[in-house]
MARZA-975347 format. One line per field, with one value per residue (C-alpha): residue number from 1; residue in three letters; x, y, z. Coordinates in Angstrom, 2 decimals, padded with zeros to 5 digits. Layout:
<recs>
seq: NUM  ... $
type: ALA  ... $
px: X  ... $
py: Y  ... $
pz: Z  ... $
</recs>
This chain:
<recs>
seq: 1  2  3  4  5  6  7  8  9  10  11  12  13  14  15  16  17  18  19  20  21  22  23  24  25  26  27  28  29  30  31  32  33  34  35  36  37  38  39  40  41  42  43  44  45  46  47  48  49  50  51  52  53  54  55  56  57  58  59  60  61  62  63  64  65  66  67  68  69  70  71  72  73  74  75  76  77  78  79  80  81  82  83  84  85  86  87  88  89  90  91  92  93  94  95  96  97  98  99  100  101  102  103  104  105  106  107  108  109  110  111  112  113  114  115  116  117  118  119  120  121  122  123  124  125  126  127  128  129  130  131  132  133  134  135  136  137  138  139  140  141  142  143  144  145  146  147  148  149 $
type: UNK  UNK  UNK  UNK  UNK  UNK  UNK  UNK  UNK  UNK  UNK  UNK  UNK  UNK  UNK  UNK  UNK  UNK  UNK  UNK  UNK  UNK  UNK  UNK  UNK  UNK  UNK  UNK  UNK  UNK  UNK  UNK  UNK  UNK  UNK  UNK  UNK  UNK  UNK  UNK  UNK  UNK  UNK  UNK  UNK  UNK  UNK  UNK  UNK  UNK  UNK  UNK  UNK  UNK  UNK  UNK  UNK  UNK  UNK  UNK  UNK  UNK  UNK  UNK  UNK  UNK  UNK  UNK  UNK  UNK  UNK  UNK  UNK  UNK  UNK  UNK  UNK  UNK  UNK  UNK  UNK  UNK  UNK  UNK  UNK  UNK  UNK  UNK  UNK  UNK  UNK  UNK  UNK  UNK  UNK  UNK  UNK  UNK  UNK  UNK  UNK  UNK  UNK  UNK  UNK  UNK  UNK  UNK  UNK  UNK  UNK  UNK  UNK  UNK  UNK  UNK  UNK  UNK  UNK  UNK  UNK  UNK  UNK  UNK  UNK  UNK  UNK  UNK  UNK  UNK  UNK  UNK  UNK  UNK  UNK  UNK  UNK  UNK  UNK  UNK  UNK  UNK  UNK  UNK  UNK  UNK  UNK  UNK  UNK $
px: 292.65  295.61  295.92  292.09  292.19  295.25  294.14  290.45  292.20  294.35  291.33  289.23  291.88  292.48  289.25  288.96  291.41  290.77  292.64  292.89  295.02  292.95  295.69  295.48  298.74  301.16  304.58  307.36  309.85  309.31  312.47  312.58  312.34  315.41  316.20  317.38  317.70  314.66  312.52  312.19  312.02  308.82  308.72  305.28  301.86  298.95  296.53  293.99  292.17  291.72  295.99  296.29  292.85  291.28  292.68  292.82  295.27  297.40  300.80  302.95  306.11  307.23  310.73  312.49  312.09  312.25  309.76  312.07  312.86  309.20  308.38  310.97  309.21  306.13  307.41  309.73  306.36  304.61  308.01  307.43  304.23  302.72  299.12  297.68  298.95  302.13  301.03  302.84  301.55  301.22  299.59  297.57  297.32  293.69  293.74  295.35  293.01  292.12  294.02  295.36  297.49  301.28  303.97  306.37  304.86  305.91  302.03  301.15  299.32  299.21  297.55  297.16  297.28  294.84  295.74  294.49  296.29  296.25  297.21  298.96  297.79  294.27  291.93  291.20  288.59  291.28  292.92  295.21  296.20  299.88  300.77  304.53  304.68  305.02  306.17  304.75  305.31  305.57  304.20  301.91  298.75  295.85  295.04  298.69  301.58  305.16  307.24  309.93  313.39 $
py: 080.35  080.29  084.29  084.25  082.24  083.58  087.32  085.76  084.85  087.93  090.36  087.83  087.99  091.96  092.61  090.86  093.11  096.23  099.48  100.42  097.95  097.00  095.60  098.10  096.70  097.04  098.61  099.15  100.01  096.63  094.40  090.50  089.29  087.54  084.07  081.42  077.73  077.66  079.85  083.33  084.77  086.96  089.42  090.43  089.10  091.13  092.72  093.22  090.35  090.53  090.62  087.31  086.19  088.94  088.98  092.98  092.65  089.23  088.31  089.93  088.20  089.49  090.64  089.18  088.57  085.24  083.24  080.41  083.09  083.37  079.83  079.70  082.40  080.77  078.07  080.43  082.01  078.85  077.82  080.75  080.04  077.35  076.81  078.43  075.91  075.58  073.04  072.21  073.83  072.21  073.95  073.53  075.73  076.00  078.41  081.57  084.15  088.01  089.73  093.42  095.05  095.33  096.62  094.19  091.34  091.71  090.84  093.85  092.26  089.83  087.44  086.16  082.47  081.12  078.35  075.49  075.61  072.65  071.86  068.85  067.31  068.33  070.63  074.14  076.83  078.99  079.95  082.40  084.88  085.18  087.47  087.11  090.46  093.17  093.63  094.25  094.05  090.20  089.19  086.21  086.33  086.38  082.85  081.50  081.53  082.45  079.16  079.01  078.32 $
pz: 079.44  082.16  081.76  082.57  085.58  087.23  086.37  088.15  091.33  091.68  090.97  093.76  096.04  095.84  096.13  099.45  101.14  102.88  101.80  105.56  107.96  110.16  112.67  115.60  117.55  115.16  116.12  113.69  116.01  118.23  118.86  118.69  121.61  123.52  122.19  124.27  122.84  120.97  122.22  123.14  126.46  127.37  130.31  130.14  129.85  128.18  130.11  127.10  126.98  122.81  122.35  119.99  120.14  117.65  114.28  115.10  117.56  116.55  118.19  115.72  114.61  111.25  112.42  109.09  105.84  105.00  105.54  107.19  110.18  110.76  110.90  113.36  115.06  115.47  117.20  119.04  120.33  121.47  122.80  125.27  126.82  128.79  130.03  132.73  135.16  133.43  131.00  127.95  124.86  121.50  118.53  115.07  112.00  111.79  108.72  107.20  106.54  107.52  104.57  105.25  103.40  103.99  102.95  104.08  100.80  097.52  096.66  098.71  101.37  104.26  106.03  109.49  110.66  113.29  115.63  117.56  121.10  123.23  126.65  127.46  124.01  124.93  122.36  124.40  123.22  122.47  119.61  118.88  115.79  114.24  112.07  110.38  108.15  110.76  113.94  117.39  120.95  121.69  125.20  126.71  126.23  128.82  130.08  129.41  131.38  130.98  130.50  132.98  131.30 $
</recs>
C-alpha cells in the first residue's frame, strides 16, 4: 500500500511539471553577489517591472548546493533591500509552488517560493518570487530600495 501511495505522489507531482523551463531570467554564468555582514550588497535595481514578482522571472539565488547556503541567501536578499522610503523589510513564506524542471535537484525539478513582504511590520500588496536552484543576476526589485550599509 506504501509503494502505491508514494509511486501516486511522484507520478502527481511529475506530471505537474513542465518539460520546458519556463524561467526566462535565468543565467548560469551569474556571480553571488558581494557579502557584507549578513547581507549582500546590490548595485542595481531592475528596470522590468515583472523581475521577482512573476514566477517567470524570480530573484534567483541558487548559487550553492546545500540547502543551508540558500536559506542564508534568502535572508541575504531581503537583507539587501528596504522599502521604497527606506523602510525596513520583513518577510513571510507564503507558499512554494511553480515547479520547473532543473537540473541542479536530484528529484529533477524545482520549485519557487512566494513571499509576503512587509514594510515596517506592515502587510504590502507585494510579493515577491525566490528561486534557490539556479542562478541569475541578483538586483532590487522595482518599488524597493537599495539598503544603505
Amino acid at each position: 500500500m506504501h509503494k502505491i501511495v508514494v509511486l501516486s505522489f511522484l507520478v502527481l507531482f511529475t506530471s505537474c511539471i513542465s518539460t520546458k523551463n519556463t524561467i526566462q531570467n535565468i543565467d548560469d554564468t551569474a556571480v553571488l553577489p558581494k557579502i557584507v555582514g549578513a547581507q549582500f550588497i546590490l548595485t542595481e535595481t531592475a528596470t522590468d517591472s515583472k523581475y521577482g514578482y512573476s514566477e517567470f522571472y524570480p530573484v534567483n539565488l541558487g548559487f550553492s548546493k546545500f540547502e543551508n547556503s540558500n536559506n542564508l541567501n534568502i535572508n541575504r536578499f531581503f537583507s539587501a533591500i528596504a522599502g521604497p522610503n527606506g523602510e525596513k523589510v520583513t518577510y513571510k513564506l507564503l507558499e512554494t509552488c511553480c515547479p520547473f524542471p532543473s537540473k541542479n535537484n536530484k528529484m529533477g525539478a524545482g520549485t519557487l517560493d512566494l513571499y509576503e513582504i512587509y514594510f515596517d511590520g506592515n502587510l504590502t500588496d507585494k510579493k515577491i518570487y525566490i528561486n534557490t536552484f539556479e542562478k541569475g543576476k541578483v538586483i532590487c526589485p522595482k518599488g524597493f530600495s537599495i539598503k544603505k550599509l
